[in-house]
N, C-alpha and C positions, 0 to 999 in steps of 0.2 A: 846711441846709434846702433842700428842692428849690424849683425857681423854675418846674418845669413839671408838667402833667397830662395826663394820657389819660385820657379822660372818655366813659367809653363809657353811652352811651344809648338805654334800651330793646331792650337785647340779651337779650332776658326768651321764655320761653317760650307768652307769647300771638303771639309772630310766627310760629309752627311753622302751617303748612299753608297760607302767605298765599300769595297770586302775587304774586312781588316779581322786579325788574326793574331796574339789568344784574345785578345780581348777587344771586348765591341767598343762602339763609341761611348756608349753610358755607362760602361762600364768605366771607361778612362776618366771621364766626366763626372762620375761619384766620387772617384780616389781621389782624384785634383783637386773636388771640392773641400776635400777632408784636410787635402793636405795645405789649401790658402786658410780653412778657418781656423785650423792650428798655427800656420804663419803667423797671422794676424794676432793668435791671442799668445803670441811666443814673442810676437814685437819682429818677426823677420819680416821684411820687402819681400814685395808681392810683384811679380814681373812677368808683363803678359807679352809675348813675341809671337808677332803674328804676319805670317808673308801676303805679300804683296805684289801688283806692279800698275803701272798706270794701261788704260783700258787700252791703249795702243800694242801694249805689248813692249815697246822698244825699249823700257826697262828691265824685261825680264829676265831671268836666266837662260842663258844659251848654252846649250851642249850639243855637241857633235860625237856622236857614241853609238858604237854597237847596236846597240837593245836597248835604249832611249823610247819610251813612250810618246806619241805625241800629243800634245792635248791645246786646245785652242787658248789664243790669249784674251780672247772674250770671253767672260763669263758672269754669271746671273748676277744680279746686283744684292751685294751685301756677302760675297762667296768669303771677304777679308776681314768677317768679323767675327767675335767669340760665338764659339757655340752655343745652342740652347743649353738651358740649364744651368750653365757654368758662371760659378757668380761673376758678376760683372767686374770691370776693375772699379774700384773706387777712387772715385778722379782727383781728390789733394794727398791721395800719399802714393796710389799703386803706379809706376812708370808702364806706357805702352811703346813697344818700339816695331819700327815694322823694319823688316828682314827682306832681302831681295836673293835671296840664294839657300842653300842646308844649312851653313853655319848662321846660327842667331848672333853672332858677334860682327863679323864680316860686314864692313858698310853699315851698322847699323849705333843707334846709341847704347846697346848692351852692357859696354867695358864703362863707359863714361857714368851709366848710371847707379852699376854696384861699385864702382870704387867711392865716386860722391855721398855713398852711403855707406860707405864702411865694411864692405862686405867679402868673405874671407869664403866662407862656406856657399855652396850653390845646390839646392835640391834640385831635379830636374823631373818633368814631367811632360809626355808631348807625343805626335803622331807624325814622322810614325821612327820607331826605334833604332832603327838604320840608317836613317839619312839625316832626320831632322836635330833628333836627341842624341847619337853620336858626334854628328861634328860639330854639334855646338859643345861637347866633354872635350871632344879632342882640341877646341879650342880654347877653354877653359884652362886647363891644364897649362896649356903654351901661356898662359897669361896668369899662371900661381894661382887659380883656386882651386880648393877641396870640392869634391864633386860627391853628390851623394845621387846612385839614381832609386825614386821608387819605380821599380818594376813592371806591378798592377797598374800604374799611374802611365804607361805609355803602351804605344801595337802599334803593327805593321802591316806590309801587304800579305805577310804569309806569319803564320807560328815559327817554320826554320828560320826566316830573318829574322827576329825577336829573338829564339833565344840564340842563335848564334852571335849574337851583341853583346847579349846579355850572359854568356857562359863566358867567352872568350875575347870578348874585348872589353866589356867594361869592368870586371875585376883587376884589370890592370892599370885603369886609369879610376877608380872610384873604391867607391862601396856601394853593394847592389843591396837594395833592402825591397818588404812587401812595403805598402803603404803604411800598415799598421806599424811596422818598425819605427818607418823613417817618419811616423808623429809621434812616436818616445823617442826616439833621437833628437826630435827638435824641441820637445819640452826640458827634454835633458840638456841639450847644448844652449838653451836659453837662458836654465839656472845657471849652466855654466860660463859662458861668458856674462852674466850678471851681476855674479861673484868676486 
């Protein structure tokens, strides 16, 4: 049973056309891909979390804020699906869970799925690095797993949001690695809980 996941989050095609910052879409879309084909030949679950709501909107996230963007709750058909390029899930083993808020755990079947599979370690991957891929760490954590982020493997709306995550908050709750790391990491943690 694997002890670990790549959890990749909001790598969905309403990210196409944003300005995201250091890294573009393809470029996050390469690393993820690197890092499900090492999952997979490492034996970790493969976990694609991808938000949502229905076309009414009335399940959506509501915020009352400040400096809240507004953006419509209609939108182009297929905006909640994986991005091009990005390997697909593979439907008898990869779980999809759809997310109705920033935390990928929150209301969703996240927790239910990596514990039914044994899963201790969490690699994270996703768009955008502040909203998406922090509160789903800082929920992680509240819930005892190890949190590994790759780096390369998530972006934001701006470079200062990326690395100010990524300097100052996720060393505190993780280990930050490039991507290249965190697939010797996962070939290494594979031998090792193998072992």
């Amino acid at each position: 049973m694997p002890k670990t996941a790549v959890v990749l989050i909001d790598l969905q095609n309403s990210q196409l056309g944003r300005d995201l910052a250091p890294y573009s879409v393809d470029t996050v879309v390469e690393n993820a891909n690197q890092l499900i084909d090492a999952g997979r030949a490492s034996g970790a679950l493969i976990v694609y979390v991808l938000s949502s709501h229905l076309a009414s909107g009335g399940d959506a996230l509501k915020v009352v804020a400040d400096n809240r963007p507004t953006s419509p709750h209609v939108r182009p058909a297929g905006w909640d699906q994986p991005l091009p390029g990005l390997r697909p899930p593979q439907r008898d083993t990869d779980p999809v869970t759809t997310k109705r808020g920033w935390d990928a755990f929150y209301g969703s079947s996240l927790d239910l799925q990596l514990r039914r599979h044994g899963v201790q370690d969490v690699v994270l991957s996703g768009i955008s690095t502040n909203f998406g891929v922090e509160g789903t760490a800082r929920a992680a954590i509240d819930r005892g797993y190890q949190v590994v982020f790759a780096e390369d493997a998530m972006t934001s709306a701006s470079a200062q949001l990326h690395h100010f995550a990524v300097s100052n908050i996720f060393p505190r709750i993780g280990r930050v690695m490039t991507t290249g790391a965190a697939l010797q990491w996962l070939e290494g943690h594979s031998a090792h809980t193998a072992g």
